[in-house]
C-alpha positions as CSV (number, residue, x, y, z in Angstrom):
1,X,0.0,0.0,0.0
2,X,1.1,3.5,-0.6
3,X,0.6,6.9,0.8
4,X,1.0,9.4,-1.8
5,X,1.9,13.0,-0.1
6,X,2.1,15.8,-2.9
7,X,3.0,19.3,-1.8
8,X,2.2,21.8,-5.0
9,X,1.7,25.3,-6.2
10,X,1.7,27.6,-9.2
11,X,1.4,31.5,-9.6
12,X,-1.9,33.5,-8.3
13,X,-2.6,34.3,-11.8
14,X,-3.3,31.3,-12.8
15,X,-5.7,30.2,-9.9
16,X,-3.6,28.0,-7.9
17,X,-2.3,28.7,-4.8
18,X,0.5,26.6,-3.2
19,X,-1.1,23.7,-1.1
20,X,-0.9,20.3,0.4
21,X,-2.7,17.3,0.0
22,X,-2.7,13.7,0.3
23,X,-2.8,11.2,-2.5
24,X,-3.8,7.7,-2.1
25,X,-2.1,4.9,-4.2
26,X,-2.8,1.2,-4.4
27,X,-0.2,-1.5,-5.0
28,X,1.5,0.4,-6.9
29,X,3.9,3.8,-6.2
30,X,3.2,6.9,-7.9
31,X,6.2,6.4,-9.9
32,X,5.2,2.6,-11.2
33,X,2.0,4.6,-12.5
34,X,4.1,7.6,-14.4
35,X,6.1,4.5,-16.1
36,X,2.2,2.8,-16.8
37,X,1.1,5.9,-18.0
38,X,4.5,6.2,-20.2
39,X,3.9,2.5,-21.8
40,X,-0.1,3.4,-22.7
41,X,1.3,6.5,-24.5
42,X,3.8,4.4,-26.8
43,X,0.9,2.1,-27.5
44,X,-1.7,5.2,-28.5
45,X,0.9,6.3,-30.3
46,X,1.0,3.8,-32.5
47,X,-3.1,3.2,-32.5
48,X,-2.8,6.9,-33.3
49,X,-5.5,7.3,-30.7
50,X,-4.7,11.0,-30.3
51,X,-7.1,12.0,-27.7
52,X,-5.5,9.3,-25.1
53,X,-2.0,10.4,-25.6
54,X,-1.9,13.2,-22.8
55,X,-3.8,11.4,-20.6
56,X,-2.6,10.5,-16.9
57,X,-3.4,8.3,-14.2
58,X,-3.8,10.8,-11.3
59,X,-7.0,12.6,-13.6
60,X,-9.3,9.9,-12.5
61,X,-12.1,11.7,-10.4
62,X,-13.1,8.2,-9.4
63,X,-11.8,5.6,-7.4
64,X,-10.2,2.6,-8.9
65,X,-8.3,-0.2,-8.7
66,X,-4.7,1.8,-8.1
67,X,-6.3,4.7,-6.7
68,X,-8.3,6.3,-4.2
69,X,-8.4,9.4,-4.8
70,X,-6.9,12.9,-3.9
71,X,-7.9,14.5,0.0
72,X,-7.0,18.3,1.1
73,X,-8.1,20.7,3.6
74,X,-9.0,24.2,2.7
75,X,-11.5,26.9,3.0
76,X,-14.8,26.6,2.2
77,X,-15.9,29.9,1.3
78,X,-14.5,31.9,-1.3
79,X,-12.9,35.1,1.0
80,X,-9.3,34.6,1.2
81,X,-9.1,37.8,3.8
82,X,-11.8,35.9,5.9
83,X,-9.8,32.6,6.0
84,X,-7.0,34.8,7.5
85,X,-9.2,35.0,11.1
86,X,-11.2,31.7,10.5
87,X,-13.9,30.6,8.1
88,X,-15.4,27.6,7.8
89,X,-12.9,24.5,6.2
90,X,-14.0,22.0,4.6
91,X,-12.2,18.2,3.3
92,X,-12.3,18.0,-0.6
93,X,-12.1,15.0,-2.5
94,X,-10.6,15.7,-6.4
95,X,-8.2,17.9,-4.9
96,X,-5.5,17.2,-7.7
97,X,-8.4,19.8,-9.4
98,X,-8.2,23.5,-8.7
99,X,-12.0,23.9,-7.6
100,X,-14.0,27.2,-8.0
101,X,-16.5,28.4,-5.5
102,X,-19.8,29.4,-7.3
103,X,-21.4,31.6,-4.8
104,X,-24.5,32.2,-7.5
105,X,-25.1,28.6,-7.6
106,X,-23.8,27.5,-4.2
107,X,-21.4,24.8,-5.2
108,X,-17.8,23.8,-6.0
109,X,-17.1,23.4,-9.6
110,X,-14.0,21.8,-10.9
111,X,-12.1,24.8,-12.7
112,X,-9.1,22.7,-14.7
113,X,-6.0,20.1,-13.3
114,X,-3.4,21.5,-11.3
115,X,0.0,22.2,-13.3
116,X,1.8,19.5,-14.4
117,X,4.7,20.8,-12.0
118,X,2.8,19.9,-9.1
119,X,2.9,15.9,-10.2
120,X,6.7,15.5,-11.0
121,X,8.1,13.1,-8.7
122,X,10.3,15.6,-7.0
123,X,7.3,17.9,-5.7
124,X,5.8,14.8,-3.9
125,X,6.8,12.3,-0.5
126,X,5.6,8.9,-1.0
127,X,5.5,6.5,1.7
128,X,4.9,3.0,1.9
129,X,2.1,2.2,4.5
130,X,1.1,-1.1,5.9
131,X,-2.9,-2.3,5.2
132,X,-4.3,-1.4,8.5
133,X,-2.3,1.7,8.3
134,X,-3.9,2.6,4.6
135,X,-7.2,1.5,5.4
136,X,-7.3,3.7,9.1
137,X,-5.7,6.8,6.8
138,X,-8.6,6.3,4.0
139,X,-11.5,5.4,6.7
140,X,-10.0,8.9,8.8
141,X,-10.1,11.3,5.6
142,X,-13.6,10.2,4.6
143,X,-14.9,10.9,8.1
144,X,-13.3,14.2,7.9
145,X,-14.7,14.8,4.0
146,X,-18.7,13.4,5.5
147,X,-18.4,15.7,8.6
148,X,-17.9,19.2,6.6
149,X,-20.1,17.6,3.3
150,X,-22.5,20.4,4.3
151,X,-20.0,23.3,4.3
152,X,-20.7,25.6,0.7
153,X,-19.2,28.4,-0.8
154,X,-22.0,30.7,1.5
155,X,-21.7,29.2,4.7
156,X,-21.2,31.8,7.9
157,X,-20.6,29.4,10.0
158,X,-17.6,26.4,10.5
159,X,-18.7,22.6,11.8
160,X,-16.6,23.4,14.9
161,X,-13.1,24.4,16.0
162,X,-11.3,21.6,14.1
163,X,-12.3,22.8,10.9
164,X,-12.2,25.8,11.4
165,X,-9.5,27.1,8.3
166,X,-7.6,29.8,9.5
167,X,-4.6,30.3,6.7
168,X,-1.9,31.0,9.2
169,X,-2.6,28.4,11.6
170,X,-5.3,25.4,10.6
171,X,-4.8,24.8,6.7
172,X,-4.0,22.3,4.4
173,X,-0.5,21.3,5.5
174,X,-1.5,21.5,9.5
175,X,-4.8,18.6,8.3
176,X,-1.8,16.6,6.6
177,X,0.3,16.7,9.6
178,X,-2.3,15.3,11.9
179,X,-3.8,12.7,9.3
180,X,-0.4,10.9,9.1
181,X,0.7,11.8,12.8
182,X,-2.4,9.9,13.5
183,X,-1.6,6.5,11.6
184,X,2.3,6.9,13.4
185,X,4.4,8.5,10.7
186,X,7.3,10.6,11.7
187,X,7.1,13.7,10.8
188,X,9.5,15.2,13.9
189,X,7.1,17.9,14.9
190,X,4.1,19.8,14.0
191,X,5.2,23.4,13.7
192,X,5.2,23.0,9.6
193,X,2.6,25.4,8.8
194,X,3.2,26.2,5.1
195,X,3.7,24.0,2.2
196,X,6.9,25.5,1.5
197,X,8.7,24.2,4.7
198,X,7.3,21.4,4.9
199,X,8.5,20.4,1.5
200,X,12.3,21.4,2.5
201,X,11.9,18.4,4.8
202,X,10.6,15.9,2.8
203,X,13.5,14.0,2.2
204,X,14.1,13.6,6.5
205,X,10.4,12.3,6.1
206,X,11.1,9.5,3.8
207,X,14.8,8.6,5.4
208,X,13.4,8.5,8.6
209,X,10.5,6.7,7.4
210,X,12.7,4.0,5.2
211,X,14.4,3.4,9.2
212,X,10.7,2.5,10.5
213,X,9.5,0.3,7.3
214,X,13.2,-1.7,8.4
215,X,11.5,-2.4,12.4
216,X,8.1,-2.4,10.6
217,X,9.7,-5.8,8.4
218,X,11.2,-7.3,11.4
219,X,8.1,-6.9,13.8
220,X,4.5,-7.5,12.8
221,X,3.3,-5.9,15.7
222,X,4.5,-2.3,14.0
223,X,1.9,-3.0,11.2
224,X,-0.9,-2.0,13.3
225,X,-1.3,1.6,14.1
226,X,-1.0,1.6,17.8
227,X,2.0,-0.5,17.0
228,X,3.3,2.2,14.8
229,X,2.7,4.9,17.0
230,X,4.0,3.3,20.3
231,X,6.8,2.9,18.0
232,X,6.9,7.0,17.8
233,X,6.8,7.3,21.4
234,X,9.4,5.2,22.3
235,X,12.0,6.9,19.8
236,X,11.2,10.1,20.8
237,X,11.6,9.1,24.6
238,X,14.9,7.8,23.6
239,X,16.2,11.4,22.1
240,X,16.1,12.3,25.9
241,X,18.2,9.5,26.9
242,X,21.2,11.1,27.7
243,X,23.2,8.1,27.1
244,X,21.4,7.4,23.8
245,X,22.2,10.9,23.0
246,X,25.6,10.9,23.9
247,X,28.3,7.8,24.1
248,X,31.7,8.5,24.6
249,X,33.7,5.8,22.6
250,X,36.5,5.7,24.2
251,X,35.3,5.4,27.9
252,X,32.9,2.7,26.5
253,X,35.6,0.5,25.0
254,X,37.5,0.6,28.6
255,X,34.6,-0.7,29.8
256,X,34.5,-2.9,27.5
């Protein structure tokens, strides 16, 4: 199973702000997809079925058998300057789609795909994920996406203080933080409030995640998600051990 994590943006003027969101894959990795997607081009090629050639796998707006779909966090109303204080948030589904509020006709229309910069493999974290892990993650988000279904582009008021979007302090990166804290991925703290840092750390995400998936092989018990999170707890603990923190080699070999 696979966690896709995609961190993306793209100039004002074209209608799509920087933001966070999490992509869920299926038995196969992002990157096995783009080399799918790759093949099927050759072969429309040569079918000279033109109007397939561009296509890719993360424009399904549907679930299917390699994917579930894209999640994010965000506002649900269409005033930026009152997201700043708090307006109501609300969990999106399609959110590899920039999405335009309709205030006329009270709904969310999908405006157009994000850029293509936003997909490449180096603007996105993927994590491997056990199946309880996956399934918890997936069962957790569509909670989230049922309990603000009600929130429209005219609602005054938020569900309640969790979503509550406030663009400084609850947005899309602080709902990915939690979502995957929850399941027991390391992601050191939860200070990361914007996608740009979060992004620069990326890379500690996935080595320090490659370290877990090595225990996670060894020990069954670190499939399940109070496994994995124990698992958190006890590392962290240890990062106050001062002898854990500190070892002076040469007194330990005399010891020795």
């Amino acid at each position: 199973m696979n966690d896709l994590f995609q961190t993306l943006g793209e100039s004002i003027k074209q209608i799509d702000f920087t933001h966070a969101f999490l992509g869920l894959t299926k038995d196969k990795s992002p990157d096995e997809l783009d080399k799918i997607d790759e093949t099927l081009r050759q072969e429309y090629l040569k079918n000279k079925e033109w109007d397939k050639i561009d296509q890719k796998w993360y424009e399904a707006k549907e679930p299917n058998e390699f994917n579930d779909g894209f999640w994010g966090f965000g506002t649900g109303i269409a005033n930026v300057a009152e997201s700043l204080i708090g307006s109501p948030g609300k969990v999106f589904n399609n959110n590899q789609y920039v999405l335009d509020s309709n205030i006329d006709k009270n709904c969310y229309i999908i405006k157009k795909l994000r850029s293509p910069q936003a997909f490449k493999s180096s603007n996105r974290c993927t994590l491997e994920l056990s199946k309880e892990q996956y399934e918890i993650l997936l069962a957790n988000i569509k909670n989230d996406f049922n309990t603000t279904k009600e929130i429209t582009p005219n609602s005054k008021e938020p569900i309640n203080e969790k979503f509550t979007y406030k663009l400084l302090e609850n947005n899309c990166v602080t709902w990915v933080i939690q979502k995957l804290s929850n399941i027991g991925i390391e992601l050191i703290d939860d200070e990361y409030k914007v996608p740009g840092n979060l992004i620069d750390i990326f890379s500690l995400i996935k080595s320090l995640h490659s370290i877990f998936l090595k225990f996670q092989n060894i020990d069954d018990n670190l499939q399940s998600v109070k496994g994995a999170r124990a698992f958190i707890t006890w590392t962290r603990s240890m990062l106050d051990n001062n002898y854990i923190r500190y070892v002076n080699q040469e007194n330990l070999e005399k010891k020795i």
